[in-house]
FIPA-413225 format. One line per field, with one value per residue (C-alpha): x, y, z; residue in one letter. Coordinates in Angstrom, 2 decimals. Example, Ala and Ser with C-alpha at 12.3 -4.5 7.8 and 13.67 -1.06 7.14 Angstrom:
<atoms>
east: (12.30	13.67)
north: (-4.50	-1.06)
up: (7.80	7.14)
aa: (A	S)
</atoms>
This chain:
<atoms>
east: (-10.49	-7.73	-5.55	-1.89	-1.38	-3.53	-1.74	1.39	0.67	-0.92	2.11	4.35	1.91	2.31	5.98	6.32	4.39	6.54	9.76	9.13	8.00	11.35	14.26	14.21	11.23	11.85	9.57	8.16	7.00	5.80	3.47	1.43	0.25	0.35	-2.05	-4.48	-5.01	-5.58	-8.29	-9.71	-10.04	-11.44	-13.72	-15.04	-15.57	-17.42	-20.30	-20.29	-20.95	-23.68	-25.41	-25.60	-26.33	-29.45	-30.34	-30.01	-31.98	-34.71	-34.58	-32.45	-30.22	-28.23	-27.55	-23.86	-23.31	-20.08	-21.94	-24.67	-24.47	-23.31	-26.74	-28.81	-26.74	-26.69	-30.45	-29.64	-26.71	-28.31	-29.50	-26.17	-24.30	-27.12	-26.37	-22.87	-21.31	-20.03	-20.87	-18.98	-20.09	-20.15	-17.52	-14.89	-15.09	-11.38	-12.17	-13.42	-10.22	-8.21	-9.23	-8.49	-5.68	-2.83	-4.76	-5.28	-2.77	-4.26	-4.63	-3.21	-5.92	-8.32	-7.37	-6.86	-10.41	-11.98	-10.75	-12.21	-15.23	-15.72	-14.65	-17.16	-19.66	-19.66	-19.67	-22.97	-23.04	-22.95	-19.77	-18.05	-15.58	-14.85	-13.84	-12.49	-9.05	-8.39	-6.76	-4.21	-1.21	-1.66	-0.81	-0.75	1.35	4.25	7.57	8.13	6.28	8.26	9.94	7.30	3.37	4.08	6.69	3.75	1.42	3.65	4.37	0.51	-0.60	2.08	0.38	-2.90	-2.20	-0.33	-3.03	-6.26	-3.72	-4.08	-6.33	-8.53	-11.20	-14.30	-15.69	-18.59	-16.38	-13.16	-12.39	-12.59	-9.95	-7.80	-7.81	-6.93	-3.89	-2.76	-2.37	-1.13	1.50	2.42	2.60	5.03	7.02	7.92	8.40	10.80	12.62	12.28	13.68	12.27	10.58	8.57	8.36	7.19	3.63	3.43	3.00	3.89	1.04	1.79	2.73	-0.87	-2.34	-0.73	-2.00	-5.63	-5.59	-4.59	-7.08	-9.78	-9.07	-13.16	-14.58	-16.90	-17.35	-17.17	-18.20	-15.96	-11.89	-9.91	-6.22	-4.61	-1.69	-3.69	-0.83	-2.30	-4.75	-3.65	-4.44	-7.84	-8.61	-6.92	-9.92	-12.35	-10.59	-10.35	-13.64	-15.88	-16.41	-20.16	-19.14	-17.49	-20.97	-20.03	-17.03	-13.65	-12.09	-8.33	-6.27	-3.47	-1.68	0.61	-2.14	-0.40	-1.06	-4.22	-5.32	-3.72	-5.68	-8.76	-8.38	-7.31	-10.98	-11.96	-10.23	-11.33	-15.07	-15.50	-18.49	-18.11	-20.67	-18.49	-15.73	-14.28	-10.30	-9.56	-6.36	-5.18	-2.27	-4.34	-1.88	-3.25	-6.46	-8.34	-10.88	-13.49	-14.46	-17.71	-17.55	-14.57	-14.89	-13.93	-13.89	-10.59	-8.17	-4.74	-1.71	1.51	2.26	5.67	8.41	9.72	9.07	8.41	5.29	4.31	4.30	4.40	5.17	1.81	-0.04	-3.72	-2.30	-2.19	-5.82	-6.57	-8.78	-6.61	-3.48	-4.33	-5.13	-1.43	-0.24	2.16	2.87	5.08	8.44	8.25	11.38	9.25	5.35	4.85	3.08	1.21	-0.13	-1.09	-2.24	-4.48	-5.46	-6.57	-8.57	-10.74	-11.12	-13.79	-14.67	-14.88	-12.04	-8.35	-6.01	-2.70	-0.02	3.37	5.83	10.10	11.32	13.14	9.56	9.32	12.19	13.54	13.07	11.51	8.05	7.72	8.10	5.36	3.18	4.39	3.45	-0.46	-0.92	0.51	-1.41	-4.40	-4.41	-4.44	-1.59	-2.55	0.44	3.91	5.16	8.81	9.25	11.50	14.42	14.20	10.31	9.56	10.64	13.31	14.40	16.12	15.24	13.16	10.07	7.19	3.36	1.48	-1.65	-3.98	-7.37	-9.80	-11.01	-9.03	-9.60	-6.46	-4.12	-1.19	0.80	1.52	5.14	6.31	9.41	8.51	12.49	12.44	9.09	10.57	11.96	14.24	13.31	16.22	17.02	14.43	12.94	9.63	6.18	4.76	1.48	3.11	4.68	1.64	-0.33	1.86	1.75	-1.84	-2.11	0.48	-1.54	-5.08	-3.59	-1.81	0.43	4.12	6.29	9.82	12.11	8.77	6.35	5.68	2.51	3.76	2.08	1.59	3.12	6.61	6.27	5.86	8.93	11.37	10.60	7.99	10.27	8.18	10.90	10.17	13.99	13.65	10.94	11.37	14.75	16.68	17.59	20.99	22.19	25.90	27.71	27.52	30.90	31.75	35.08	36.01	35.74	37.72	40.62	40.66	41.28	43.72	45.89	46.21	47.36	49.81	51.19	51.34	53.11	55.51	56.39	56.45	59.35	61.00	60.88	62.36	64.63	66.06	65.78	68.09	70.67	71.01	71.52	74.02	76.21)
north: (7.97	6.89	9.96	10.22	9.28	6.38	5.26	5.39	3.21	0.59	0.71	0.19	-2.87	-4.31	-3.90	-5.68	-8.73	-8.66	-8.15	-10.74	-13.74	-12.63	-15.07	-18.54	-16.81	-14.50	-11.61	-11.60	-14.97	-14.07	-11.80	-14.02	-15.26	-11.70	-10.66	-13.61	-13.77	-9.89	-11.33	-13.85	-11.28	-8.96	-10.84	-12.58	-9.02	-7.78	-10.53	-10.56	-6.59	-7.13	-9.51	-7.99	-4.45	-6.02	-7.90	-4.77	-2.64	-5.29	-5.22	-7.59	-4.77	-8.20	-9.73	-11.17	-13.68	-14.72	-16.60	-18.17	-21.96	-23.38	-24.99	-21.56	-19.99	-22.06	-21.26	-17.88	-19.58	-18.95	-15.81	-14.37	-15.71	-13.39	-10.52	-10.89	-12.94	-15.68	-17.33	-18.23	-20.51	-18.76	-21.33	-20.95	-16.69	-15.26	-14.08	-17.44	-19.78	-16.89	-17.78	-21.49	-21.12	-21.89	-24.82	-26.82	-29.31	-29.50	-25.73	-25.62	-28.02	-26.00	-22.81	-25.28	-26.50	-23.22	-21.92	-23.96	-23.63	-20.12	-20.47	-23.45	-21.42	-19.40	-22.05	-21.69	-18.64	-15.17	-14.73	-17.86	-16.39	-13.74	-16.15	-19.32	-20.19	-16.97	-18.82	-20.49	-18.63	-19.50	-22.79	-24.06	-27.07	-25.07	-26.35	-22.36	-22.17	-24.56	-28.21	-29.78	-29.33	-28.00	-25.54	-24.48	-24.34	-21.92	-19.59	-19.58	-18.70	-15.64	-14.34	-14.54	-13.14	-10.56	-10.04	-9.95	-7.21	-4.68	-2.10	-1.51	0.68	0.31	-1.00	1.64	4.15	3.85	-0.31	-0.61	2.50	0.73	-2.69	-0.84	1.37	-1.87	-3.60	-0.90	-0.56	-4.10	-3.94	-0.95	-2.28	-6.09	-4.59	-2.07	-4.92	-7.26	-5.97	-6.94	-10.17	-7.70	-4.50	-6.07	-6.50	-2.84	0.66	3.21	5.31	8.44	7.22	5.27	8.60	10.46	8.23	8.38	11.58	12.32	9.84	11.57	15.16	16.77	14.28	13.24	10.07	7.24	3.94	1.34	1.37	-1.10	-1.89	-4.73	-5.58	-4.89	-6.29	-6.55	-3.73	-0.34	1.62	0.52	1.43	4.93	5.64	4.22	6.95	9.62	9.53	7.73	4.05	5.04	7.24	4.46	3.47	-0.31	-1.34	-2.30	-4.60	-5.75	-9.06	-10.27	-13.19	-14.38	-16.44	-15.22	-11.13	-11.98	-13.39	-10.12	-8.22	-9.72	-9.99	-6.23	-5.10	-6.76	-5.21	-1.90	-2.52	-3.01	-5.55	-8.84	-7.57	-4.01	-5.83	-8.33	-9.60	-12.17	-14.52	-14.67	-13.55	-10.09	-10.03	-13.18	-13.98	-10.96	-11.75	-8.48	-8.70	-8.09	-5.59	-2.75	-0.01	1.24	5.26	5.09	3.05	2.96	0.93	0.02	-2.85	-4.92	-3.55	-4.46	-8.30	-11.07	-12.53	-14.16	-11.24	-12.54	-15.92	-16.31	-15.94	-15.43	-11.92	-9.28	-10.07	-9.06	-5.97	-4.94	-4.97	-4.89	-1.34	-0.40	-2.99	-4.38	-5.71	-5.22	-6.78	-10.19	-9.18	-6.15	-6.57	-2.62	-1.02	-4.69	-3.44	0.28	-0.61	-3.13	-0.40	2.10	-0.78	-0.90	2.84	4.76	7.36	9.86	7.82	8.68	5.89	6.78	4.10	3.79	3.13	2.42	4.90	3.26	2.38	6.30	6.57	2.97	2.54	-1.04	-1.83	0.41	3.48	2.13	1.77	5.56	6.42	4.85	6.85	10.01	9.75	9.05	11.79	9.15	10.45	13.53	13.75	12.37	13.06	11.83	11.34	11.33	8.27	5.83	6.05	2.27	-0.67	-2.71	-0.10	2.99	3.93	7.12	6.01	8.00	7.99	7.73	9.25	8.47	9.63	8.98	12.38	15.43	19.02	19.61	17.81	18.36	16.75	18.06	17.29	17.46	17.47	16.08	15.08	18.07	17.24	14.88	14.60	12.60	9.80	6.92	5.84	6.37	9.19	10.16	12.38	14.70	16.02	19.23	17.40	15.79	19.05	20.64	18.01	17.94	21.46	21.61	18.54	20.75	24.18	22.52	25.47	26.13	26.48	27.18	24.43	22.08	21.71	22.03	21.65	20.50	19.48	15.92	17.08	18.11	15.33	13.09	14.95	13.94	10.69	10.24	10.55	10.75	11.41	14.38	15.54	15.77	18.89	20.10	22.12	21.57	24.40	25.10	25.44	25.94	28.90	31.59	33.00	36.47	35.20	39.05	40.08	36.53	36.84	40.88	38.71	36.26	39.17	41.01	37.71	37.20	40.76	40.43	36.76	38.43	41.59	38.61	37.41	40.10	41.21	37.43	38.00	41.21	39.81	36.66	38.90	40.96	37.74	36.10	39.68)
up: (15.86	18.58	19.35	19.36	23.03	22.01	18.99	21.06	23.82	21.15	19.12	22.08	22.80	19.37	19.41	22.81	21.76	18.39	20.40	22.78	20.29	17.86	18.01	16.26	13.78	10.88	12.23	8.51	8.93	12.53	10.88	9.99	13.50	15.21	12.57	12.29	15.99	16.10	13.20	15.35	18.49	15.83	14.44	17.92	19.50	15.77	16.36	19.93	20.11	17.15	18.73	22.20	20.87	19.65	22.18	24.74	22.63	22.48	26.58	27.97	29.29	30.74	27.90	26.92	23.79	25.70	28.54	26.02	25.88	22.21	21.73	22.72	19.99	17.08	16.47	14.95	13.26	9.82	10.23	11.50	8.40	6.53	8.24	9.22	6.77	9.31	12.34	15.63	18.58	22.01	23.51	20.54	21.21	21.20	24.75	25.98	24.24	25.73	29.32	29.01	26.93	29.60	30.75	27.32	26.46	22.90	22.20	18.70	17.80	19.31	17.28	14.40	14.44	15.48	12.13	10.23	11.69	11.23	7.58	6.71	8.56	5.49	3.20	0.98	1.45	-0.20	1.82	1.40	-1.47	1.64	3.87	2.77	3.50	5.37	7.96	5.85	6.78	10.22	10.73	14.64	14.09	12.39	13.23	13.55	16.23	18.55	17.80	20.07	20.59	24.27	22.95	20.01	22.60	24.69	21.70	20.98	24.73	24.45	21.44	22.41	26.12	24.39	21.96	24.62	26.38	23.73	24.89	21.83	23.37	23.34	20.04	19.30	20.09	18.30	17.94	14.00	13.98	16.74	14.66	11.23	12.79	14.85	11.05	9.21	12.36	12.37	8.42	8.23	11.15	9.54	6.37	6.94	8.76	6.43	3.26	-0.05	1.50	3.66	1.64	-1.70	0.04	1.71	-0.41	2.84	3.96	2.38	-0.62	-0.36	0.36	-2.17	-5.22	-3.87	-3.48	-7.12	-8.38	-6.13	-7.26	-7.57	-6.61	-3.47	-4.08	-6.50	-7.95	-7.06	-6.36	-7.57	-7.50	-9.96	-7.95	-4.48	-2.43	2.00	-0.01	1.92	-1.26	-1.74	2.43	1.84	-0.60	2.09	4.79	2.65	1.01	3.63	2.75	2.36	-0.21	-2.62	-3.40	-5.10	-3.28	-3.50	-5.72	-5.86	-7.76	-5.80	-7.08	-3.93	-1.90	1.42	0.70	-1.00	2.66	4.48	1.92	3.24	6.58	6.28	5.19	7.74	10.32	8.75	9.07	5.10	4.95	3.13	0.78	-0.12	-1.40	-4.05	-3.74	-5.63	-5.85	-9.73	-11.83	-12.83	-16.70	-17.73	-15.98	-14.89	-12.77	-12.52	-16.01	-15.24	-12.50	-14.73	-15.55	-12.39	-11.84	-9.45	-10.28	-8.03	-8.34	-7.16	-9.38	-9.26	-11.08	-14.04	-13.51	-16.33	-17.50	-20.77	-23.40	-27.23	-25.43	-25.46	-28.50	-27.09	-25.72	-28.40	-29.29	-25.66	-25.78	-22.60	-24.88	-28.42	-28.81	-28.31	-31.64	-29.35	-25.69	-22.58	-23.44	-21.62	-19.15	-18.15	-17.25	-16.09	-19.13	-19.62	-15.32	-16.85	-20.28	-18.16	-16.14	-19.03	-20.24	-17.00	-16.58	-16.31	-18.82	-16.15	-14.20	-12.67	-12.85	-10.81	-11.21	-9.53	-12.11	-12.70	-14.22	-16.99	-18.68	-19.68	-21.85	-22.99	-26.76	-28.36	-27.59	-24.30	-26.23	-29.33	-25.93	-24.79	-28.80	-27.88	-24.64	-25.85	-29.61	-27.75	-24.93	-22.28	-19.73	-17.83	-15.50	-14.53	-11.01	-10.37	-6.72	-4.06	-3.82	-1.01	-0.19	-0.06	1.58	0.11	-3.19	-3.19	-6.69	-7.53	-8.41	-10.28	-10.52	-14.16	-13.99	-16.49	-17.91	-20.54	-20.86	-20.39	-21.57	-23.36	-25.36	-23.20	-20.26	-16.92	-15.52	-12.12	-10.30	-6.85	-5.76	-3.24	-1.66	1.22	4.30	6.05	8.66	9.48	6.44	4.51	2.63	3.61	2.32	5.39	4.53	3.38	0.71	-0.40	-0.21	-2.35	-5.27	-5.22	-5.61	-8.10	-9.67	-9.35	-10.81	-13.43	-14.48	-15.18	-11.97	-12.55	-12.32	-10.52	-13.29	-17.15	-19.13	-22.39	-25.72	-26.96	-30.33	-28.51	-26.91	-29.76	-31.21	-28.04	-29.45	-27.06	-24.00	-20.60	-18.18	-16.12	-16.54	-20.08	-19.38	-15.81	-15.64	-12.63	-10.57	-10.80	-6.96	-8.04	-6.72	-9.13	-9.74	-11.56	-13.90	-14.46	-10.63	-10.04	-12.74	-10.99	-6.87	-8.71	-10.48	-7.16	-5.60	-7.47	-7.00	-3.30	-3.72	-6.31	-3.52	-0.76	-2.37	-3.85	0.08	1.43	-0.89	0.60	3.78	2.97	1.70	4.28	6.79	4.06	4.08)
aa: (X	X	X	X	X	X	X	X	X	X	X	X	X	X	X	X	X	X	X	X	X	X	X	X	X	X	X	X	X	X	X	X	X	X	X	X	X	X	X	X	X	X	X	X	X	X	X	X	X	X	X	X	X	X	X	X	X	X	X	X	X	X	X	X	X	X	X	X	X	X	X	X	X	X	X	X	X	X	X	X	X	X	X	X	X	X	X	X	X	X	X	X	X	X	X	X	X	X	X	X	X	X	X	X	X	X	X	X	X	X	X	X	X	X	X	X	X	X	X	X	X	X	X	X	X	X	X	X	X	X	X	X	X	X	X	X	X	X	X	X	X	X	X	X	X	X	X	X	X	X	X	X	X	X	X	X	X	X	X	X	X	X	X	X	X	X	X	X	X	X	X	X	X	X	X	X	X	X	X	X	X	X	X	X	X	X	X	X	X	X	X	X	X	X	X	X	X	X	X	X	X	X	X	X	X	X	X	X	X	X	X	X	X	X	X	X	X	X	X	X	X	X	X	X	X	X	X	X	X	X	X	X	X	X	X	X	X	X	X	X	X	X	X	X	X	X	X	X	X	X	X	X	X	X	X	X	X	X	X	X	X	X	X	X	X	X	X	X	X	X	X	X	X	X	X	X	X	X	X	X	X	X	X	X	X	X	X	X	X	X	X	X	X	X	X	X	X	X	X	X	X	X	X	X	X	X	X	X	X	X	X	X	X	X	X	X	X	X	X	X	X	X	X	X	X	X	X	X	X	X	X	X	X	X	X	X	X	X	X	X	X	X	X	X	X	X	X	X	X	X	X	X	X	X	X	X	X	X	X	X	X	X	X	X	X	X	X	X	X	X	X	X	X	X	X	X	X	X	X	X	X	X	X	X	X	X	X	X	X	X	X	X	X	X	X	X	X	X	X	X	X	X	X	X	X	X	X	X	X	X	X	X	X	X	X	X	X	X	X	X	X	X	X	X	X	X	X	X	X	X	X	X	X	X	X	X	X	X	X	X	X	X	X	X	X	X	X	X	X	X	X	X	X	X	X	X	X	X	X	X	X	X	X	X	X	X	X	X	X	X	X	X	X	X	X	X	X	X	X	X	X	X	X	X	X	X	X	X	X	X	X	X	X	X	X	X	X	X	X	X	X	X	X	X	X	X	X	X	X	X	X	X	X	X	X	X	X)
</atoms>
């Protein structure tokens, strides 16, 4: 792991090359190169250290992939795309293109081509699903980039100079934990300066780390993760860090349906050292065409889906027969897709599974079809807890959200409450978790007892008589921080008040007599 001094100095890197490309570019957009270079460097230094750890330890103590010729290399070409999932040519190395960068006229059409030679280097292979189109996003000829080829060209030297800068360590040591904080920086930074545009793609860190951990409570490790609405996939990588990838023994799975996030999730396991083989992201609308039917259940399941946004409901006729749906008798209104993203979510769970689920808050106590859903979950002793959290936490909304967590097979026939609003602090403008906070849900989470004015186990049958209500206000008493004020002891201060005012001017009085005489 890189230490804070570390972490620092590669932030303030990050944030110069950011600051000094910003200008005629949306940073949002700018994102998009800053990140798929850091790819390409990561990805050139990945096979390059593979291949020459090998080498060394067979003898040549000499040995550098950098300096082979193209032709020496291409006879392990296959053999690499086995092992590694992809192959790149000596000459086309991030390090090399670096060095002749300033010096090639035609450098976006180098980039360009070396691209798509590393993805069709995969093609045929197991890997190919893993790698095609990742480059998409990062398009050389972009008018963004400059109104000419020699302005493009300029932009495109600064970023990769900027990039090759970076002092990432040394890769057996810490790189893979340099590359993963370097994204998550660059993530957190453009979306907290991007609004919505940039913030609809990012769940903060310890929000990530809050829903893992509650869908990770006693356990060690798991199956397989997934995430319906996997976004540039920071939840599914917070199970990987928490746990130990080698402890989430089938991999990671995710559904993204904007083809520009789905990339970032990608190249984000990647960058985090998750082979091609460990995990599964796929590019679909997740409501409608679900695309890991044959890899669910899944035994953690966690979620921040959009909120409240349309999809096809009773529009589309197919949908109440679907087993993800059906069991509920009715679906998600079609102005508001969030219990169609949880009853999904049940559907793929685990018996012995946690599913924890951002959610609006509005879906826990409107009436129509939301609350026939609530009826299902509650009748059915699916919902083990609802945590309503602090306002302002993520990027681009300043609503209170809370978390849904849901199980399949829970001891009681109750629901745990929580009251979460206090567990915050204050950063800019934003609210944020510390690990205090999140230490003290968890535990509240684990112990699952009454705490005055915090928490509330209460029983599916009161429940079911609040009309099935789920907001944690409707159980969790607010503390009453109000000034407590003794009336008696008050009416006693205001009577003797008024007897001094009423001496006061019996006194004046005097006194202006006396001056008018």
């Amino acid at each position: 792991m890189i230490n804070n001094r570390e972490r620092e100095e590669l932030h303030k890197a990050i944030w110069s090359i950011a600051d000094d490309l910003r200008g005629s570019v949306d940073g949002w957009d700018f994102k998009q190169y800053i990140l798929g270079i850091m790819f390409y460097r990561y990805i050139s230094e990945n096979i390059t250290n593979y291949i020459n750890e090998g080498e060394r330890k067979a003898g040549d103590i000499s040995f550098d992939y950098a300096k082979l010729k193209d032709n020496e290399a291409e006879t392990e070409r296959d053999n690499l795309v086995k092992e590694k999932g992809f192959f790149i040519l000596p000459s086309e190395l991030f390090a090399n293109v670096v060095k002749r960068a300033r010096d090639d006229e035609n450098l976006n059409e180098t980039l360009e081509k070396i691209f798509n030679n590393i993805e069709n280097s995969a093609k045929g292979a197991e890997s190919e699903d893993d790698f095609s189109g990742l480059f998409d996003d990062i398009d050389v000829n972009s008018n963004k980039l400059g109104a000419t080829v020699t302005k493009r060209n300029e932009k495109l030297v600064k970023i990769l100079e900027g990039i090759a800068s970076i002092n990432l360590g040394n890769y057996q040591d810490n790189q893979i934990d340099a590359f993963g904080d370097a994204y998550e920086f660059l993530m957190s930074m453009y979306a907290s300066n991007a609004g919505k545009s940039g913030g609809e793609f990012y769940t903060p860190q310890e929000v990530s780390e809050l829903l893992t951990k509650l869908a990770i409570v006693g356990k060690t490790s798991v199956n397989k993760v997934y995430d319906p609405a996997c976004g540039s996939g920071s939840l599914l990588l917070k199970s990987a860090k928490i746990l130990g990838k080698e402890n989430v023994r089938n991999g990671f799975y995710g559904q993204e349906i904007n083809l520009t996030t789905y990339n970032l999730c990608r190249i984000n396991m990647f960058l985090h050292d998750i082979g091609y083989d460990k995990f599964n992201i796929a590019c679909e609308d997740t409501l409608v065409s679900p695309q890991h039917w044959d890899d669910e259940p899944f035994e953690v399941i966690v979620s921040n889906p959009p909120y409240s946004i349309k999809w096809a409901g009773d529009d589309n006729a197919v949908l109440i027969n679907d087993p993800r749906y059906s069991p509920a008798g009715v679906l998600a209104p079609k102005s508001k897709a969030d219990f169609a993203f949880i009853m999904h979510s049940l559907s793929w769970l685990a018996t012995n599974g946690t599913a924890s689920i951002v959610c609006f808050p509005g879906i826990l106590y409107r009436g129509g079809s939301e609350q026939k859903i609530r009826k299902y979950l509650i009748d059915n002793n699916f919902v083990d807890c609802i945590i309503q959290l602090p306002d302002n936490l993520f990027f681009g909304t300043s609503i209170a959200t809370c978390i849904m967590v849901l199980k399949k097979s829970k001891k009681d026939n109750s629901t745990l409450f929580i009251d979460a609003t206090n567990e915050c602090v204050k950063v800019t403008n934003n609210n944020k978790l510390t690990d205090d906070n999140i230490n003290n849900i968890i535990e509240i989470f684990k112990n699952r007892v009454d705490k005055e004015h915090i928490a509330k186990i209460v029983l599916n049958e009161e429940i079911a008589k609040n009309d099935y209500n789920l907001s944690v206000a409707t159980y969790v008493e607010k503390e009453d921080t109000r000034e407590k004020i003794d009336i008696i002891e008050l009416n006693k201060e205001i009577d003797e008040i008024v007897e001094r005012e009423n001496k006061l001017r019996i006194e004046i009085a005097k006194i202006i007599a006396d001056i008018e005489v």
